[in-house]
C-alpha positions in Angstrom: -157.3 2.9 -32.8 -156.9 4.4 -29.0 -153.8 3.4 -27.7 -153.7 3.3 -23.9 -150.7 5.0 -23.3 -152.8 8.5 -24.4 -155.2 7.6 -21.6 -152.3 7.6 -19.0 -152.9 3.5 -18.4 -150.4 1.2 -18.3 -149.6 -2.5 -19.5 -148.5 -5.1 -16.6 -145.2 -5.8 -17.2 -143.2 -3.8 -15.2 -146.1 -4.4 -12.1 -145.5 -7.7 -12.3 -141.7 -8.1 -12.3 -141.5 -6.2 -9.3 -144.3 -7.9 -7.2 -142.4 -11.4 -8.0 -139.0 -9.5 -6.5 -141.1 -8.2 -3.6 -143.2 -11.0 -2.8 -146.5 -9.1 -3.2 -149.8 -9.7 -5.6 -151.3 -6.8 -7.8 -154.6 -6.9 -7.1 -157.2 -7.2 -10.1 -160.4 -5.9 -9.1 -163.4 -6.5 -11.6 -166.3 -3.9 -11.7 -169.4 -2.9 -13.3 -170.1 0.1 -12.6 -169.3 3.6 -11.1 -169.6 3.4 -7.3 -167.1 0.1 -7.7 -164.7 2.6 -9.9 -164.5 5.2 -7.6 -164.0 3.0 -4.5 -161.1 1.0 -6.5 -159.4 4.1 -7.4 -159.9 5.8 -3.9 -158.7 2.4 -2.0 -155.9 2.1 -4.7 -154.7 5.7 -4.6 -154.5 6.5 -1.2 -152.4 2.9 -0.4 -150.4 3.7 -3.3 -151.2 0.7 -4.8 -150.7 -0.7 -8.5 -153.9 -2.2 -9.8 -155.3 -3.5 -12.3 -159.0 -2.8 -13.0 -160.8 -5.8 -14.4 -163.6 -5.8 -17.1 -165.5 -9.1 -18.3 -167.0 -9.2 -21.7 -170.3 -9.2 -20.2 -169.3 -6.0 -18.0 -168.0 -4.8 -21.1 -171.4 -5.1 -22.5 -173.0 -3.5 -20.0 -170.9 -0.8 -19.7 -170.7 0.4 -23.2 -167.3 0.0 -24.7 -166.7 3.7 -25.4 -168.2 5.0 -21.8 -165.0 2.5 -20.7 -162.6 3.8 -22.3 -163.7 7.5 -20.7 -163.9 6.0 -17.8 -160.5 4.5 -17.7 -159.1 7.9 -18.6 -161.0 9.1 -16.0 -159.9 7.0 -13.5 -156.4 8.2 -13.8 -157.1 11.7 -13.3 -159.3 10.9 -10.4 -156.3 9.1 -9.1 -153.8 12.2 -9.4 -157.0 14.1 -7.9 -156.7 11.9 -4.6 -153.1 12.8 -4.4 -151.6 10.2 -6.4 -149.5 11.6 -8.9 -147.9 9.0 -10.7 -150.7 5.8 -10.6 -150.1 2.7 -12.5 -153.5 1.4 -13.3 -154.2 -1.5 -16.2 -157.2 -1.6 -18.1 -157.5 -5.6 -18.1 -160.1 -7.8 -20.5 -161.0 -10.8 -17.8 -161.9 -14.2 -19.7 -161.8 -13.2 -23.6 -163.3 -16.0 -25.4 -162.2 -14.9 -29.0 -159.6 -13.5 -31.0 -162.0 -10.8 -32.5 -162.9 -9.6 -28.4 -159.1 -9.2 -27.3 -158.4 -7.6 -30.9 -161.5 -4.7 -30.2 -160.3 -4.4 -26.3 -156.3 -3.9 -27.8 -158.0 -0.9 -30.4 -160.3 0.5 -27.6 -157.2 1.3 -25.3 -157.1 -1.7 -22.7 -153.6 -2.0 -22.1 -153.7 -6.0 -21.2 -155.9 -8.9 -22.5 -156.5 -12.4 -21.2 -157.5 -14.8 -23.9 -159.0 -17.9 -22.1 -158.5 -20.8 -24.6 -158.7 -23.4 -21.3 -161.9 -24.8 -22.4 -160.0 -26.0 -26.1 -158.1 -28.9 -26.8 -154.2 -28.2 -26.0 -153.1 -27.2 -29.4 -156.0 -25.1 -30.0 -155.6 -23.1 -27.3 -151.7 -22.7 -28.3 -152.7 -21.7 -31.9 -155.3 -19.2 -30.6 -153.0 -18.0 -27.2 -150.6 -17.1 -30.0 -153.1 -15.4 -32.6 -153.8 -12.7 -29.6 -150.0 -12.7 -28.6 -149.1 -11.6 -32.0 -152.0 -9.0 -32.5 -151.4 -7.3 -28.7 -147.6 -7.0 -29.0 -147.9 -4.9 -31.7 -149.3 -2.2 -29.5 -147.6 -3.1 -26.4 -150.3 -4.5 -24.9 -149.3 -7.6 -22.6 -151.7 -11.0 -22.8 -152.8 -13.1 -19.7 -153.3 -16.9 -20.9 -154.9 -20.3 -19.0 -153.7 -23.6 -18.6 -155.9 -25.7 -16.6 -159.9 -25.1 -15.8 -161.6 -23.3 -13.0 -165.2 -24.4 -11.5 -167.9 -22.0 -11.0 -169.6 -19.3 -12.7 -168.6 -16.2 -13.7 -170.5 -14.3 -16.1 -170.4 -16.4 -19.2 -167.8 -18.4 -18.0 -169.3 -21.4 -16.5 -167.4 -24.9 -15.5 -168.4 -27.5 -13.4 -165.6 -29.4 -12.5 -162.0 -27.7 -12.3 -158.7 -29.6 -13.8 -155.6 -28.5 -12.2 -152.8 -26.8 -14.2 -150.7 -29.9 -15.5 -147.1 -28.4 -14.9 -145.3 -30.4 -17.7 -147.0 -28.3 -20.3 -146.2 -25.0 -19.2 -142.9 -24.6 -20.5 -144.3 -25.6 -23.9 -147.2 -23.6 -23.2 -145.5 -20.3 -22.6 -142.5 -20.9 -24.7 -144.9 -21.2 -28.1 -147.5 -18.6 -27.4 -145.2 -16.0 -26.3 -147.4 -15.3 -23.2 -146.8 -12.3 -20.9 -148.4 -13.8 -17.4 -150.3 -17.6 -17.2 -153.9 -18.2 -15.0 -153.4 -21.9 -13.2 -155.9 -23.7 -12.1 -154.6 -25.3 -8.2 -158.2 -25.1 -6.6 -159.4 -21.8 -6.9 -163.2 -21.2 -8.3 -165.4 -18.4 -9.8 -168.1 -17.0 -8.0 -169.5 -17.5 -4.4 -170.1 -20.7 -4.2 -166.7 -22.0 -5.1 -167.2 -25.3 -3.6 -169.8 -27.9 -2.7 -170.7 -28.4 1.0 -169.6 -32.1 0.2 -165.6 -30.8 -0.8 -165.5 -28.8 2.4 -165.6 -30.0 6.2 -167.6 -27.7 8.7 -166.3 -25.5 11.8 -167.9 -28.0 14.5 -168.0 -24.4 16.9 -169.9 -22.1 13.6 -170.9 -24.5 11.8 -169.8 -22.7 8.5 -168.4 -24.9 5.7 -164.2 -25.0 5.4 -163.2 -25.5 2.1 -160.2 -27.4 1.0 -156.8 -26.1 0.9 -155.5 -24.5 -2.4 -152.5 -27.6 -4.3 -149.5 -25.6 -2.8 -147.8 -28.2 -4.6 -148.8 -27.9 -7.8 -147.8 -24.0 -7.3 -144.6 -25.2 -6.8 -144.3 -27.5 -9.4 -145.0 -24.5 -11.8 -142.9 -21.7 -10.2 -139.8 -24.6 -10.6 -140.8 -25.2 -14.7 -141.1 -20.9 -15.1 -138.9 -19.4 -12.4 -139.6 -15.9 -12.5 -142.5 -16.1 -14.9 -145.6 -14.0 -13.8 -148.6 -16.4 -12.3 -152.3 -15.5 -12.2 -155.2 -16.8 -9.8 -158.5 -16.6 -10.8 -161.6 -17.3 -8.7 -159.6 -16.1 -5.2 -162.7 -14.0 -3.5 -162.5 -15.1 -0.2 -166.5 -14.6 0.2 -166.7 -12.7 3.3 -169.1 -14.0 5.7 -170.0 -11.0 7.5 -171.5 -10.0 4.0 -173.1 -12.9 3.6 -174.7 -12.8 7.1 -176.3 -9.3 6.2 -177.7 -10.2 2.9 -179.0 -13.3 4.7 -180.2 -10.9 7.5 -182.1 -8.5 4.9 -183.8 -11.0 3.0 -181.0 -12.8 0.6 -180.2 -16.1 0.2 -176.9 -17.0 0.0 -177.0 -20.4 2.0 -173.3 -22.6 2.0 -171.3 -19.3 0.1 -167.7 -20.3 0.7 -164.6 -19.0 -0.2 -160.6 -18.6 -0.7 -159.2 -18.4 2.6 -157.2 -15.1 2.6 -154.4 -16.6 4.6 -153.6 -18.6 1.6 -154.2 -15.8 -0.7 -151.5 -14.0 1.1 -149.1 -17.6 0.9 -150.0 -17.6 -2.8 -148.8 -13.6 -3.0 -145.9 -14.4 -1.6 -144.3 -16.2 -4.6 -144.6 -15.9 -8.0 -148.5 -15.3 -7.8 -148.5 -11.0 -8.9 -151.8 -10.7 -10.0 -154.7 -12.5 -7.8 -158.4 -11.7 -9.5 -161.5 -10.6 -6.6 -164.8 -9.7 -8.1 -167.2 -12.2 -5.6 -166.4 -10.2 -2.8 -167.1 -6.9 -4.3 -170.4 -8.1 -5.8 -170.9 -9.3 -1.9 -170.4 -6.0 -0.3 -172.4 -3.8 -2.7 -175.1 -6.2 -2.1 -174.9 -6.3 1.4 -174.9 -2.4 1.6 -177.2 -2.2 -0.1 -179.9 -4.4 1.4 -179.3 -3.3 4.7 -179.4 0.7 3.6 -183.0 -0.2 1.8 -184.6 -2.4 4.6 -183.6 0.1 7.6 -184.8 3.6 5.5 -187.5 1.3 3.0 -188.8 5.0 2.2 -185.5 5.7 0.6 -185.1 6.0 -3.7 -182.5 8.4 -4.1 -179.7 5.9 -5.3 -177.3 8.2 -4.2 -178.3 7.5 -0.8 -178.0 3.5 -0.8 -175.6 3.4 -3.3 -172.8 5.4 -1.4 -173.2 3.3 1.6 -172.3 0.3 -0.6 -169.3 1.7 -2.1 -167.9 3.6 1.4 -168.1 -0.7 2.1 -166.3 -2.0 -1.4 -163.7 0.8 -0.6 -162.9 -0.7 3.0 -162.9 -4.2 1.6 -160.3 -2.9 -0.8 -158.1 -1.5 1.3 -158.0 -4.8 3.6 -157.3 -6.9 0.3 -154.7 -4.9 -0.8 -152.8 -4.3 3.0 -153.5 -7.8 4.7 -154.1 -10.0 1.9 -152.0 -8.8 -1.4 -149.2 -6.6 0.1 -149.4 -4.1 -2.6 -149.7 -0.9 -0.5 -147.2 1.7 -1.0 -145.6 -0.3 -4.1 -145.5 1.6 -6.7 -142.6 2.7 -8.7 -142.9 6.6 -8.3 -144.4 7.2 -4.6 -143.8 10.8 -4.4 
């Protein structure tokens, strides 16, 4: 058992009541691998930024569960490195589809789970929301549920239509599983191509596709059932089109990627939305990056040479996200 406390981490709960009291988002970056790391906690660190650092089962996989939990450690004392001497960084399972996965994540030192029961009938997902709650509070570990169902892809998690969040069951819903935050579904979508070209309009000037707006009222529906209580977005990559342009440019293809429109990202982190998920645009920048760097110097296979480019661009894409979009720069509780 590795408690996350002895890794310097730290659970949401505190991060969360004070972005609902200062109208900000934390922002909950996912990553894979080392270059995204580093660029999170550089971006992070020098904004003074809580965040919550965001791993998949299938990045888990990929990873190595034991590198992570080195490299979670690790990320804190690269963040006191930077300058940063009192960080607040979670170690977050995204999308746990089991009791047994959030139980291993709780004893390999993350300090918050999500079980995503969304996909089971209502009382299932209760009864298993619950089984996690119980295990995770043990250790102090806080628990992300779902009500509601997201479209897209997303490692394993795969949906093709979404069902918004049905407010008259959160109360129930939070009240019985003892959740510490809740994911709603009001439009949002995994991956980058979060809507169909037949759900959006087009920009008659660009002719790039506009998707539909997020269900404001639905939000508000919610926030008036759980005043106070901490909301989740999922699926909120805005899917930069400059990225998208240069993988395009460089041999991708990427035709009709759409978006989140960070103007209502930045609505949504205004009220009792505190954590709002990006992995798309990550994925989008490394990619980009890293095309470009290979077609321009196609002698080039020192990694270190295309992979730095790619994470000097994840690193300014984090910084924008958490200044313009989320408003969690210079938040946390010790600045000094």
């Amino acid at each position: 058992m590795v408690s996350y406390k002895t890794l310097g981490l730290v659970n949401t709960r505190d991060m969360f009541a004070r972005a609902i009291n200062g109208g900000y988002a934390i922002p909950a970056f996912n990553f894979n691998n080392m270059e995204q790391l580093q660029a999170i906690i550089k971006a992070s660190s020098e904004l003074k930024s809580p965040v919550i650092l965001q791993v998949s089962k299938g990045a888990r996989n990929y990873a190595n569960q034991t590198l992570l939990e080195y490299m979670a450690q690790g990320a804190v004392e690269y963040a006191k490195e930077l300058g940063c001497n009192h960080p607040e960084i979670a170690l977050h399972l995204d999308h746990g589809d089991s009791f047994e996965l959030c139980k291993s994540c709780v004893d390999m030192g993350f300090s918050s789970v999500m079980i995503d029961g969304s996909s089971l009938p209502y009382d299932e997902n209760v009864a298993l929301t619950k089984k996690v709650v119980d295990y995770a509070h043990q250790y102090d570990v806080t628990v992300e549920g779902e009500l509601g169902v997201l479209a897209g892809v997303e490692d394993e998690v795969v949906a093709e239509e979404s069902h918004y969040t049905k407010p008259e069951e959160v109360i129930d819903f939070t009240s019985k599983t003892g959740v510490d935050s809740l994911a709603i579904s009001i439009g949002t979508s995994h991956g980058a191509y979060k809507f169909k070209p037949e759900q959006c309009t087009r920009d008659p000037k660009t002719g790039r596709l506009v998707p539909p707006p997020l269900a404001f009222d639905v939000l508000d529906e919610i926030m008036k059932k759980l005043p106070g209580f901490p909301i989740v977005l999922h699926g909120s990559s805005s899917v930069p089109q400059e990225y998208v342009d240069i993988i395009n440019q460089y041999g991708g293809k990427l035709p009709d990627a759409v978006g989140i429109p960070e103007e209502q990202l930045r609505k949504a982190a205004k009220s009792a939305v505190c954590k709002i998920n990006i992995d798309s645009d990550s994925r989008l920048a490394f990619t980009a990056a890293v095309r470009k760097t290979l077609a321009e110097k196609p002698a080039e296979f020192d990694p270190r040479k295309y992979c730095g480019p790619a994470r000097d661009l994840m690193e300014e894409m984090y910084k924008h996200k958490i200044i313009d979009v989320l408003g969690s720069d210079n938040k946390l509780a010790q600045l000094d």
